[in-house]
Structures are given as structure tokens and as C-alpha cells.
N, CA, C and O atoms as CSV, one atom per row, in Angstrom:
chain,resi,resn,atom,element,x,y,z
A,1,UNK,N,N,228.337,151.577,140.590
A,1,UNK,CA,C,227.424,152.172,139.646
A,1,UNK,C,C,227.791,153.644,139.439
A,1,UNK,O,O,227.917,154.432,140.377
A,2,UNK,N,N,227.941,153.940,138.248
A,2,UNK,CA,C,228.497,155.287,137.755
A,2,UNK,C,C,227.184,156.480,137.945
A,2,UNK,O,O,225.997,156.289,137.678
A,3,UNK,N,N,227.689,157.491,138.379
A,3,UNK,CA,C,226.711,158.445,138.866
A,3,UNK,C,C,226.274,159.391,137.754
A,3,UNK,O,O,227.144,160.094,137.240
A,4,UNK,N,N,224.547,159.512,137.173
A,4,UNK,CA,C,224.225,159.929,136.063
A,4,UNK,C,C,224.377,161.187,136.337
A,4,UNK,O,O,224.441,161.676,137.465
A,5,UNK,N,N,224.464,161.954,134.921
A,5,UNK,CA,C,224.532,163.446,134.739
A,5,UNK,C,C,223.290,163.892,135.244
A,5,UNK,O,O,222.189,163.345,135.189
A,6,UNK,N,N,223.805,165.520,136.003
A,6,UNK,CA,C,222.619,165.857,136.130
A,6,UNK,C,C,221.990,166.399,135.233
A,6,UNK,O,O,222.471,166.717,134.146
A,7,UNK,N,N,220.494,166.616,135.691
A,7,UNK,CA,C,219.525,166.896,133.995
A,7,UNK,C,C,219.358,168.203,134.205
A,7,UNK,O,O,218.734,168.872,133.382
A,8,UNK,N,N,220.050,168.934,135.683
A,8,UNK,CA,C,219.419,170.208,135.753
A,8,UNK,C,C,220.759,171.020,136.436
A,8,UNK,O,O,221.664,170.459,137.054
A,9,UNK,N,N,220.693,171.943,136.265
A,9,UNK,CA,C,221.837,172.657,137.266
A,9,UNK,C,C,221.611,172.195,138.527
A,9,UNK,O,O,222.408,171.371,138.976
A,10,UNK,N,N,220.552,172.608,139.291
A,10,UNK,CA,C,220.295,172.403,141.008
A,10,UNK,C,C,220.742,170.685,141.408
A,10,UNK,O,O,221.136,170.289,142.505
A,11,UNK,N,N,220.533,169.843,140.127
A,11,UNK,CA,C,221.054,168.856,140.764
A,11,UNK,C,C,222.591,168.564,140.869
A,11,UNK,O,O,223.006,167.538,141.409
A,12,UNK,N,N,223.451,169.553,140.303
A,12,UNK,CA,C,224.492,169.439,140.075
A,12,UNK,C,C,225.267,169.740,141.789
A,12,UNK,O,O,224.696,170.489,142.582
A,13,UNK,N,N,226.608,169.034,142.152
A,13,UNK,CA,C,226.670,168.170,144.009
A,13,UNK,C,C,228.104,169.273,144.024
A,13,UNK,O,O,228.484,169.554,145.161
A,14,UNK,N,N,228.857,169.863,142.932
A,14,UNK,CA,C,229.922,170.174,143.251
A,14,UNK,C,C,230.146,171.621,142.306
A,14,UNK,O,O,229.717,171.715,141.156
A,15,UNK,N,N,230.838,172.632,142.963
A,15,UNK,CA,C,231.245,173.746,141.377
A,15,UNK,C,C,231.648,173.252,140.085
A,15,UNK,O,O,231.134,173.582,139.015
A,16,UNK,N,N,232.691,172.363,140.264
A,16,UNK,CA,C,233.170,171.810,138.497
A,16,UNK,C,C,231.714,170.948,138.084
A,16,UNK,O,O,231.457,171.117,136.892
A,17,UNK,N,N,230.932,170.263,138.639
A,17,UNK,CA,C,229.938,169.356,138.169
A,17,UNK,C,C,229.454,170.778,137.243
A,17,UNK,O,O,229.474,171.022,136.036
A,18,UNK,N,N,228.921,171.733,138.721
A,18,UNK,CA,C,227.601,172.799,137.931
A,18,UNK,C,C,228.641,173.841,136.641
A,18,UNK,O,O,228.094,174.353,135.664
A,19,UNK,N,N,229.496,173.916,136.800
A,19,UNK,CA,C,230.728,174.888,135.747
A,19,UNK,C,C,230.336,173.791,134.316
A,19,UNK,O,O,229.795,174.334,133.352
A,20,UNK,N,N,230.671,172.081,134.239
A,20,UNK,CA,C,230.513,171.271,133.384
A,20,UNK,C,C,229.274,171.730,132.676
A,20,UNK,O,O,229.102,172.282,131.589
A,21,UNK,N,N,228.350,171.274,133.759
A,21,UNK,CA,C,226.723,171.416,133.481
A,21,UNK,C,C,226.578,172.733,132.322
A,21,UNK,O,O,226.416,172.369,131.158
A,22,UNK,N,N,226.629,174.263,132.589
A,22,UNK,CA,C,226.387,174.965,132.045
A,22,UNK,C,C,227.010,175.463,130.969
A,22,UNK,O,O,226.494,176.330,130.265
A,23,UNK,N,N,228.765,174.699,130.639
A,23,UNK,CA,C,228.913,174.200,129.620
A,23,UNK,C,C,228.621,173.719,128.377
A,23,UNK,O,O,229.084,174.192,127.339
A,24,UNK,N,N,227.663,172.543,128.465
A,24,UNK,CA,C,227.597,171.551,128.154
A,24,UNK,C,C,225.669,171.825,127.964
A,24,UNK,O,O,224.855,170.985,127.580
A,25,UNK,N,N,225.476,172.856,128.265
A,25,UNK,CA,C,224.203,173.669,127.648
A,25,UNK,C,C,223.355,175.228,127.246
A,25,UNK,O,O,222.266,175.724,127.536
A,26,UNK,N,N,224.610,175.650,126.378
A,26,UNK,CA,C,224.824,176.956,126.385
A,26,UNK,C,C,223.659,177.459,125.609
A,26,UNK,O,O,223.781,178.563,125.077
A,27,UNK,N,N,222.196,176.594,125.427
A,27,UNK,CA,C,220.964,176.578,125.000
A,27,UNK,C,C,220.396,177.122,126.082
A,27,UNK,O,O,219.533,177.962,125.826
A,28,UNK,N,N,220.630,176.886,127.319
A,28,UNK,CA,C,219.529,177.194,128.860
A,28,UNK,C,C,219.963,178.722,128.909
A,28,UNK,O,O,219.136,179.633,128.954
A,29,UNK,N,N,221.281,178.909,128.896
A,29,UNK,CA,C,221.906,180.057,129.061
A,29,UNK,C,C,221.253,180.879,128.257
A,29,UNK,O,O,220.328,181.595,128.642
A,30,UNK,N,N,221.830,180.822,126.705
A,30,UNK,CA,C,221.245,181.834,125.561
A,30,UNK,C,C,219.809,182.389,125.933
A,30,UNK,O,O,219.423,183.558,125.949
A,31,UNK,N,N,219.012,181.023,126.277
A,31,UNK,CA,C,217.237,180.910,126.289
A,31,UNK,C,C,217.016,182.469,128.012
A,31,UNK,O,O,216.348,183.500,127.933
A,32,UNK,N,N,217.769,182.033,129.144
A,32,UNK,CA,C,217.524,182.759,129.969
A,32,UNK,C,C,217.749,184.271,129.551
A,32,UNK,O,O,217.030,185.210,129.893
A,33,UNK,N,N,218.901,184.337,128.732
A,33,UNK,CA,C,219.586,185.542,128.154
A,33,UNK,C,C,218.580,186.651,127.356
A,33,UNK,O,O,218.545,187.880,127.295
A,34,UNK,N,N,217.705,185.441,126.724
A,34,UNK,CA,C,216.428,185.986,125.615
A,34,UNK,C,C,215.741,186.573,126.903
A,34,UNK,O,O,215.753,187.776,127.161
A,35,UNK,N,N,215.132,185.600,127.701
A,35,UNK,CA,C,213.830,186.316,128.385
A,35,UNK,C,C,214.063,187.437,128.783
A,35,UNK,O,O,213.300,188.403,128.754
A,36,UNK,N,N,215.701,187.355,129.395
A,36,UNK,CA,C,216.032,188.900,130.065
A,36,UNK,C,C,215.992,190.054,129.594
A,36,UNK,O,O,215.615,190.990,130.298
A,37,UNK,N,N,216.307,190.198,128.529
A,37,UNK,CA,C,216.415,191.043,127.159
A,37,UNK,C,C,215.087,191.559,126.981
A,37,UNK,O,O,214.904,192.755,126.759
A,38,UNK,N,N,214.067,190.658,127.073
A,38,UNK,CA,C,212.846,191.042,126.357
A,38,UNK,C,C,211.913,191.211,127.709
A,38,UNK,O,O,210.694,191.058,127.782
A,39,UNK,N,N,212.872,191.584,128.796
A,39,UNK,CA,C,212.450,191.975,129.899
A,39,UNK,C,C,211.386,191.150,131.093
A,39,UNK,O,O,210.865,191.781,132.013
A,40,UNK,N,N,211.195,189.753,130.903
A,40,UNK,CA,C,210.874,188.880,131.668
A,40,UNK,C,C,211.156,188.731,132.980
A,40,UNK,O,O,212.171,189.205,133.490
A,41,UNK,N,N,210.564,188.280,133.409
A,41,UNK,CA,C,210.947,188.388,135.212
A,41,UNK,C,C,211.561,186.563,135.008
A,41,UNK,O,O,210.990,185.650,134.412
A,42,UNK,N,N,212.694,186.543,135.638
A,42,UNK,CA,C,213.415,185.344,135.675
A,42,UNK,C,C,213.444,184.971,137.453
A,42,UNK,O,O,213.441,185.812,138.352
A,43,UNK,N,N,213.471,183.572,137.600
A,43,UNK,CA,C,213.737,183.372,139.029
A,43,UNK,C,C,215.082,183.817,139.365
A,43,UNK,O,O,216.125,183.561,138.762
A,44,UNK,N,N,214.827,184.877,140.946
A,44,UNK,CA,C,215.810,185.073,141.719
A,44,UNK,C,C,216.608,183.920,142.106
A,44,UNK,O,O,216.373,183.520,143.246
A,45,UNK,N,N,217.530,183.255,141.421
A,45,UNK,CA,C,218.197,182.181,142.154
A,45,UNK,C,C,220.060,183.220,141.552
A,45,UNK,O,O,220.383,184.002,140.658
A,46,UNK,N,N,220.705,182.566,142.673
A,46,UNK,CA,C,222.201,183.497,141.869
A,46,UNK,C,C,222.760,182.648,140.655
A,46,UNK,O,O,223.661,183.129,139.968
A,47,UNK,N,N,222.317,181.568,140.416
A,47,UNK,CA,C,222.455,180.680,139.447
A,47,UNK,C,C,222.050,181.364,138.088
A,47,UNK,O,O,222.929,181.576,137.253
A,48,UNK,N,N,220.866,181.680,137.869
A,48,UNK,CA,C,219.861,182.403,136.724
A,48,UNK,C,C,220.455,184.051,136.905
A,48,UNK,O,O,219.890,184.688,136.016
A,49,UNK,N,N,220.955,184.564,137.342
A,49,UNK,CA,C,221.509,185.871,138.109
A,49,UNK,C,C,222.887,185.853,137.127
A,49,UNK,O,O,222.904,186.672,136.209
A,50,UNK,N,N,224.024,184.959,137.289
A,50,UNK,CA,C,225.106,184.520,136.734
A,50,UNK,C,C,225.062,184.278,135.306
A,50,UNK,O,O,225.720,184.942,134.504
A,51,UNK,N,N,224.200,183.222,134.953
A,51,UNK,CA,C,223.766,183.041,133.751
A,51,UNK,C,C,223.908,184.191,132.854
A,51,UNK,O,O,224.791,184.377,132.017
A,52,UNK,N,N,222.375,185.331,133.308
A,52,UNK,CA,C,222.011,186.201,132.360
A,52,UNK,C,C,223.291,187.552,132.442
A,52,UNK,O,O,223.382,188.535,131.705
A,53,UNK,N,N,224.148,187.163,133.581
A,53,UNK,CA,C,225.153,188.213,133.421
A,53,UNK,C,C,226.510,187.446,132.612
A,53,UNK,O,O,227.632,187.298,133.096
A,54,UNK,N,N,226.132,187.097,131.503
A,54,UNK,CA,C,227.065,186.019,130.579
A,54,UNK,C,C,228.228,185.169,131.469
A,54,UNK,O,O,229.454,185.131,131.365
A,55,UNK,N,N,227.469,184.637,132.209
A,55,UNK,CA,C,228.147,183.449,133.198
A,55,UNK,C,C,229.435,183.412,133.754
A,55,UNK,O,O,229.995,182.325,133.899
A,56,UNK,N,N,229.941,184.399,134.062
A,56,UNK,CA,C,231.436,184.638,134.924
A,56,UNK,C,C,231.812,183.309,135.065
A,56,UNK,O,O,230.984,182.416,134.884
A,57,UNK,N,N,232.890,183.086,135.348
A,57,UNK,CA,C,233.547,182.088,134.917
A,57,UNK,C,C,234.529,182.329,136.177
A,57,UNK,O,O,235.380,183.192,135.960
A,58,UNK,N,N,234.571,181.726,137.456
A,58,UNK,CA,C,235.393,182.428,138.836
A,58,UNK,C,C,236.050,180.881,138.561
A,58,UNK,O,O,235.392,179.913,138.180
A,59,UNK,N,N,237.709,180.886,138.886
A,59,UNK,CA,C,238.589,179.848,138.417
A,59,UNK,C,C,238.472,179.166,140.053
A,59,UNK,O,O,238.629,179.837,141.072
A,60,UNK,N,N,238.228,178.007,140.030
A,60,UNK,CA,C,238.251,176.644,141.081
A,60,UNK,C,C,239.917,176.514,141.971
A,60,UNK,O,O,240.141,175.763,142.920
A,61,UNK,N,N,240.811,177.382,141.390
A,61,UNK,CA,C,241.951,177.292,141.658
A,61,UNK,C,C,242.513,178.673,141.688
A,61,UNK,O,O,242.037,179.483,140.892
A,62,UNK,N,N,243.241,178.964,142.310
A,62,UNK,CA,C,244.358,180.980,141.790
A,62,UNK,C,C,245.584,180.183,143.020
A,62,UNK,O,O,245.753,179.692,144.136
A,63,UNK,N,N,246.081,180.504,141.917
A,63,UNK,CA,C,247.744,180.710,142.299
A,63,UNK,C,C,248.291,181.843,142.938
A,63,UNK,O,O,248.893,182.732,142.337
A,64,UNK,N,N,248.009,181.804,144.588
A,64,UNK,CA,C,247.875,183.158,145.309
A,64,UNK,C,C,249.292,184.052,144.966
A,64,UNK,O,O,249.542,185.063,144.309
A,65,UNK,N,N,250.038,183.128,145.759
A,65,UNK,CA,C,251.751,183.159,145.702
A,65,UNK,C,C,251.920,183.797,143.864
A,65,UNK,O,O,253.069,184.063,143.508
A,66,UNK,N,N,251.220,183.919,143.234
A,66,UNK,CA,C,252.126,184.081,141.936
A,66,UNK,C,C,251.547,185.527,141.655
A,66,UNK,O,O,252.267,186.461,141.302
A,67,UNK,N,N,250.269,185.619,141.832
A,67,UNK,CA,C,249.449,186.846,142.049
A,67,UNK,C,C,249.885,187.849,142.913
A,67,UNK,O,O,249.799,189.069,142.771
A,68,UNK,N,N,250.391,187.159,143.878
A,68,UNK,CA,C,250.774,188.530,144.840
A,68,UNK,C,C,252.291,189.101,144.816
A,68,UNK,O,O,252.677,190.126,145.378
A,69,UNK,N,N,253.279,187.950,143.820
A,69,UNK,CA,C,254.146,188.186,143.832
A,69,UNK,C,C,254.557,189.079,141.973
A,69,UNK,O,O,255.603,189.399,141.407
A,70,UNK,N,N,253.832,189.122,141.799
A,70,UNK,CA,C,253.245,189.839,140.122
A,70,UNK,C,C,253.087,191.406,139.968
A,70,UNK,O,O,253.353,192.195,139.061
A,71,UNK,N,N,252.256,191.591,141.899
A,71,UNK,CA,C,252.665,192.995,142.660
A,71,UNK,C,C,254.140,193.209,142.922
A,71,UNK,O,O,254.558,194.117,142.203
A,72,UNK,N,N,254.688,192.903,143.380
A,72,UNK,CA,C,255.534,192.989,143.983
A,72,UNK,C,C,255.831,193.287,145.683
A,72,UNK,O,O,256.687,193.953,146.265
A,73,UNK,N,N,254.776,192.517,146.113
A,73,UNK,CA,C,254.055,193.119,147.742
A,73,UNK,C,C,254.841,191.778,148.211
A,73,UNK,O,O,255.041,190.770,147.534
A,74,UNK,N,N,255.158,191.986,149.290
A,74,UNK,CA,C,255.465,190.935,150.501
A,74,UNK,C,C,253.973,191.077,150.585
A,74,UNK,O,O,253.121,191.762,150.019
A,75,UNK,N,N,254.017,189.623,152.056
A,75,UNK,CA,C,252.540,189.141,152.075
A,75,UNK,C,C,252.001,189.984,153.039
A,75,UNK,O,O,250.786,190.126,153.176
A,76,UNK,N,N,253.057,190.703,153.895
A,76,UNK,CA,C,251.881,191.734,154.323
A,76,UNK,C,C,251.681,192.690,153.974
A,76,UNK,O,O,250.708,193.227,154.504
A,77,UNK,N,N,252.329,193.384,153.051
A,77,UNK,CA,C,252.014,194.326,152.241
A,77,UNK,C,C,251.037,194.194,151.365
A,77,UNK,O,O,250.299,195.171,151.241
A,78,UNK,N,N,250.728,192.852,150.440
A,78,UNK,CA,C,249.679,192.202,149.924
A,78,UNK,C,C,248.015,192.381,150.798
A,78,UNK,O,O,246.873,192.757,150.534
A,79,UNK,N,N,248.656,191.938,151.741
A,79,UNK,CA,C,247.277,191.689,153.004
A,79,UNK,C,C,246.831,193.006,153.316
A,79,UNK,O,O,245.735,193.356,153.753
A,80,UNK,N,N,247.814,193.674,153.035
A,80,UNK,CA,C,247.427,195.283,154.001
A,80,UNK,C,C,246.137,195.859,153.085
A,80,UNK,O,O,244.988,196.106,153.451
A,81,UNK,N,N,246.912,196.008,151.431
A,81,UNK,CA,C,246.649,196.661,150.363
A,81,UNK,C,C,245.608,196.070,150.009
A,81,UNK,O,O,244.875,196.946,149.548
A,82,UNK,N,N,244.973,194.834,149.937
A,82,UNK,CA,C,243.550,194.579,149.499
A,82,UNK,C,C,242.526,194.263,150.468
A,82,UNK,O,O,241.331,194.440,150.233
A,83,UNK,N,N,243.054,193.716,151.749
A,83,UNK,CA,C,241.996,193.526,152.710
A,83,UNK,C,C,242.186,192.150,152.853
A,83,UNK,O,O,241.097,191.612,153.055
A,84,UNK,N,N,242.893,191.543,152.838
A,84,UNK,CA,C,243.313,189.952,152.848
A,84,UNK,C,C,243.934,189.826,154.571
A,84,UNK,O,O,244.867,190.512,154.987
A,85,UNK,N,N,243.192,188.822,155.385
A,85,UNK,CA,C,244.258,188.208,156.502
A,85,UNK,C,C,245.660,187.499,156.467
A,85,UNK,O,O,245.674,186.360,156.001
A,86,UNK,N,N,246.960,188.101,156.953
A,86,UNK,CA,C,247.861,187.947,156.629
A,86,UNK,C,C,248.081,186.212,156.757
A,86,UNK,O,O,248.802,185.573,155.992
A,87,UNK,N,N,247.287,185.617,157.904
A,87,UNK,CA,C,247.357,183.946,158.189
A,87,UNK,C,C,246.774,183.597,156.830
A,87,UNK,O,O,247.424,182.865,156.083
A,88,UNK,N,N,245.722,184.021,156.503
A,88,UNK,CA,C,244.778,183.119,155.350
A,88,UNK,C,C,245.688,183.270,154.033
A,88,UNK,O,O,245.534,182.439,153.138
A,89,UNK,N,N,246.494,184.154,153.905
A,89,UNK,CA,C,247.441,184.673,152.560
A,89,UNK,C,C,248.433,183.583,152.565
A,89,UNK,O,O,248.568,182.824,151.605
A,90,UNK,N,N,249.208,183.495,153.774
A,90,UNK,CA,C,250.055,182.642,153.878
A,90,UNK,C,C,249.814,181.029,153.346
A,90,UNK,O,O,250.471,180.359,152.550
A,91,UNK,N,N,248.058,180.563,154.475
A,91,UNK,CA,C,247.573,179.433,154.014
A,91,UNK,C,C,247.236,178.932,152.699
A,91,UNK,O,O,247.327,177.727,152.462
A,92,UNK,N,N,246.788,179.911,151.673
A,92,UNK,CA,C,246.485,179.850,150.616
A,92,UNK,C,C,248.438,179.404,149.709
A,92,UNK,O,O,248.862,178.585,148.894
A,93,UNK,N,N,248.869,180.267,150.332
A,93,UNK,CA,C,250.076,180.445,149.419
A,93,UNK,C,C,250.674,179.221,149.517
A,93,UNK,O,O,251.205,178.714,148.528
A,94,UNK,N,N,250.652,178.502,150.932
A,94,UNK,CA,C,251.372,177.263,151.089
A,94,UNK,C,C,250.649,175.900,150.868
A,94,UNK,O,O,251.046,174.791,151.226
A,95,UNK,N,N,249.263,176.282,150.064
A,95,UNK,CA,C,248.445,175.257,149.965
A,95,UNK,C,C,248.042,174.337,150.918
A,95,UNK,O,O,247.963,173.111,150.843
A,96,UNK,N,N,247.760,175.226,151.974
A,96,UNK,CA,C,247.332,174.405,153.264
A,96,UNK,C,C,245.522,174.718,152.720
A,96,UNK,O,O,244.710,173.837,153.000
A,97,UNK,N,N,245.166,175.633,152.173
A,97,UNK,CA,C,243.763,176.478,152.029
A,97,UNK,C,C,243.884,176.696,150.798
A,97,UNK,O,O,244.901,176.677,150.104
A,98,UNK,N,N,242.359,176.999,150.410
A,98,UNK,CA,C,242.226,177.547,149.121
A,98,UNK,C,C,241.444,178.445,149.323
A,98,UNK,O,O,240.778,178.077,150.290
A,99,UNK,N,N,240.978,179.793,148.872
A,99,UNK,CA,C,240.394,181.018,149.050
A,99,UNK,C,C,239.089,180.530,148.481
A,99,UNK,O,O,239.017,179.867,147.447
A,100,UNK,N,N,237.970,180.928,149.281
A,100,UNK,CA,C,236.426,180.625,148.826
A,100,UNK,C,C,235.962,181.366,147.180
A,100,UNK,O,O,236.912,181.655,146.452
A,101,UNK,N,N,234.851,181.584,146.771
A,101,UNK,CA,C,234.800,181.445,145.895
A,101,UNK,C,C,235.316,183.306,145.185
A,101,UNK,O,O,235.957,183.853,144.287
A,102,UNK,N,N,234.199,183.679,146.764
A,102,UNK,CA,C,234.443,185.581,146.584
A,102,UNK,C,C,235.945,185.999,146.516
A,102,UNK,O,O,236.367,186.837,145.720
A,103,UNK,N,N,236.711,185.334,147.429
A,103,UNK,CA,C,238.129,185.594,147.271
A,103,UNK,C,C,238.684,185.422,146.290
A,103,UNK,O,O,239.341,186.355,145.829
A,104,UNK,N,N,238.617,183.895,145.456
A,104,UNK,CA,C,239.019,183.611,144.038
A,104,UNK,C,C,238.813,184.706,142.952
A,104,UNK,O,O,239.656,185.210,142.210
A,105,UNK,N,N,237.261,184.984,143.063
A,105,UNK,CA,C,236.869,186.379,142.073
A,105,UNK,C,C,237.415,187.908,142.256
A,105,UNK,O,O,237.242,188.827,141.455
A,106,UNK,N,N,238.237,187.973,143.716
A,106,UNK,CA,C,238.836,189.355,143.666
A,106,UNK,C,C,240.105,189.045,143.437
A,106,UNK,O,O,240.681,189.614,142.510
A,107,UNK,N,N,240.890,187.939,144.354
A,107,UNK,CA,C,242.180,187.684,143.362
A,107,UNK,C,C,242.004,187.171,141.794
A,107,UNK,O,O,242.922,186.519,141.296
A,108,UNK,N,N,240.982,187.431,141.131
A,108,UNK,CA,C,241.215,187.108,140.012
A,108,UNK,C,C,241.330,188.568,139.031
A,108,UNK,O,O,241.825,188.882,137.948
A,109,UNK,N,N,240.690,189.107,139.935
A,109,UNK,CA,C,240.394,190.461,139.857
A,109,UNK,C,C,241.737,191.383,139.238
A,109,UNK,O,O,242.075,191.933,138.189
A,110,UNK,N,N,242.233,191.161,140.588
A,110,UNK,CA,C,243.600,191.927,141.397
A,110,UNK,C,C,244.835,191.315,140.322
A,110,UNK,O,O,245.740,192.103,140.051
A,111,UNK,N,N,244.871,190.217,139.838
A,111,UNK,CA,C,245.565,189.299,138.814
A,111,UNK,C,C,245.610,190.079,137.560
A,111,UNK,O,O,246.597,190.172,136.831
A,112,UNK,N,N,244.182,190.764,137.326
A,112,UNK,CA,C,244.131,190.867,135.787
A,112,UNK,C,C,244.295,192.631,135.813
A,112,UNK,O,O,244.845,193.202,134.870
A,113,UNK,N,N,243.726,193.427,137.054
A,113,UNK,CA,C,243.719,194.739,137.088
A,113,UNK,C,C,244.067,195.386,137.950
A,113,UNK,O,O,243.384,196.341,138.322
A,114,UNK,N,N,245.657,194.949,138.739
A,114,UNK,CA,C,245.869,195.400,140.478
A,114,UNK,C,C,245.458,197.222,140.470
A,114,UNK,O,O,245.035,197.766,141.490
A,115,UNK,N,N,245.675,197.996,139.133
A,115,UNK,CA,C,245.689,198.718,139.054
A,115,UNK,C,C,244.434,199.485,139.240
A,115,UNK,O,O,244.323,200.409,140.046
A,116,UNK,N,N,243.418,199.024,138.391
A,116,UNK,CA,C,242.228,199.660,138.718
A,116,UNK,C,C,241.747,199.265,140.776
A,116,UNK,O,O,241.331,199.940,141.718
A,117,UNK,N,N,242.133,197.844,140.556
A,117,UNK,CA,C,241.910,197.655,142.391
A,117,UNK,C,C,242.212,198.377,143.683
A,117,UNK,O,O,241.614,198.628,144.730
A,118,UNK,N,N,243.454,198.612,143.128
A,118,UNK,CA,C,244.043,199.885,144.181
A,118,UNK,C,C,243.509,201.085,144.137
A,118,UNK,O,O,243.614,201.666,145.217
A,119,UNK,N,N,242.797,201.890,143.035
A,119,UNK,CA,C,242.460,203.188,142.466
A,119,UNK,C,C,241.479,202.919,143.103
A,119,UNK,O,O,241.168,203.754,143.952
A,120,UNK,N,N,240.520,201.564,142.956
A,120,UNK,CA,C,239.035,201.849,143.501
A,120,UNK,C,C,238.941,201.769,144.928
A,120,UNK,O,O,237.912,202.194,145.455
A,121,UNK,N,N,240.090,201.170,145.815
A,121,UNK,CA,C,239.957,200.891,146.788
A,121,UNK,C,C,240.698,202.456,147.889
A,121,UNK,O,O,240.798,202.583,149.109
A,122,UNK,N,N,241.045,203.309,146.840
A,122,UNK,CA,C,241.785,204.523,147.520
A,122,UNK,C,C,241.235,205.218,147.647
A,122,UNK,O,O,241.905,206.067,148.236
A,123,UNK,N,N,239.585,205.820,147.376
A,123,UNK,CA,C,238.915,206.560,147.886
A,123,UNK,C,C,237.552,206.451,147.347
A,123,UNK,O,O,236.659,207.182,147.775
């Protein structure tokens, strides 16, 4: 028996389910977007939090190895310079691991702006 859509975000079991979900109803979004605007108190959930901050979009996947090699850092030079464990860099790189979600969002970061990353992280 095929497993029904969920009708709500919270019921959604996995990130790509809830990423689909809010997709696939950019009416809940807009609607939360209104109340915020017009200064409503919205539930503290980081879900409704995300939403009204036009829904970041953190990728399920980063290609560590291509990111760090884009620097031009060996991996411990990589590890040194952002705060990364040199084991977990490696794991990621050799696809033994995948970086949680916060990690994904700073290497996505570091991908698109190593430059501002380093500046903010130098003093």
C-alpha cells in the first residue's frame, strides 16, 4: 500500500518529503509571509521561522571534495581555515558521511562566498 501525501508539513517523515511538501504549496508559505509582514505573532516552530525567511533551500547533498578543492586548500588546510574536523572532511569527501544539515548550509556557504567566509571569520 502506497504511502499518502502528507496534508501537513509536521507530518512530513524525511527532509526531501518536507523540501517536496513546501514546494508543492507555496500558498502556506506566501499566507505565513502575509501574517509576518502585517506583524502577527506566528508559531515558534523553525519550520514557520524558515518559511517566513523565504525558505532557504540547504542542498540534501554538497560535493565536499569539489568545494574544498575550488579553494585550493589541502584538507587540512580546508579544516584549519573554516573549523571543519580533519577525519569528518575526509569522511565526507570519500563518501563514507555526509555533513548534517548546519554543515551543508556553511559549505554551501563557503561554495558560493569563501571570500566573504574567511573575512568574517578573521576578526
Amino acid at each position: 500500500m502506497a504511502k499518502s501525501k502528507p496534508k501537513h508539513w509536521s507530518e512530513c517523515g524525511t527532509e526531501a518529503e518536507e523540501a517536496r511538501w513546501w514546494d508543492e504549496h507555496p500558498e502556506y508559505v506566501a499566507a505565513l509571509m502575509d501574517q509576518a509582514a502585517a506583524g502577527k505573532t506566528l508559531k515558534r516552530t523553525h519550520k514557520a521561522i524558515a518559511a517566513v525567511d523565504s525558505a532557504p533551500r540547504i542542498p540534501l547533498k554538497v560535493d565536499v571534495k569539489s568545494i574544498r578543492s575550488r579553494t585550493g586548500l589541502s584538507q587540512a588546510g580546508f579544516a584549519l581555515r573554516y573549523g571543519f574536523s580533519s577525519r569528518s572532511l575526509q569522511q565526507w569527501e570519500q563518501g563514507r558521511r555526509q555533513p548534517g544539515k548546519a554543515a551543508r548550509a556553511y559549505l554551501t556557504v563557503i561554495a558560493r562566498a569563501s571570500d566573504v567566509v574567511r573575512e568574517a571569520l578573521a576578526g
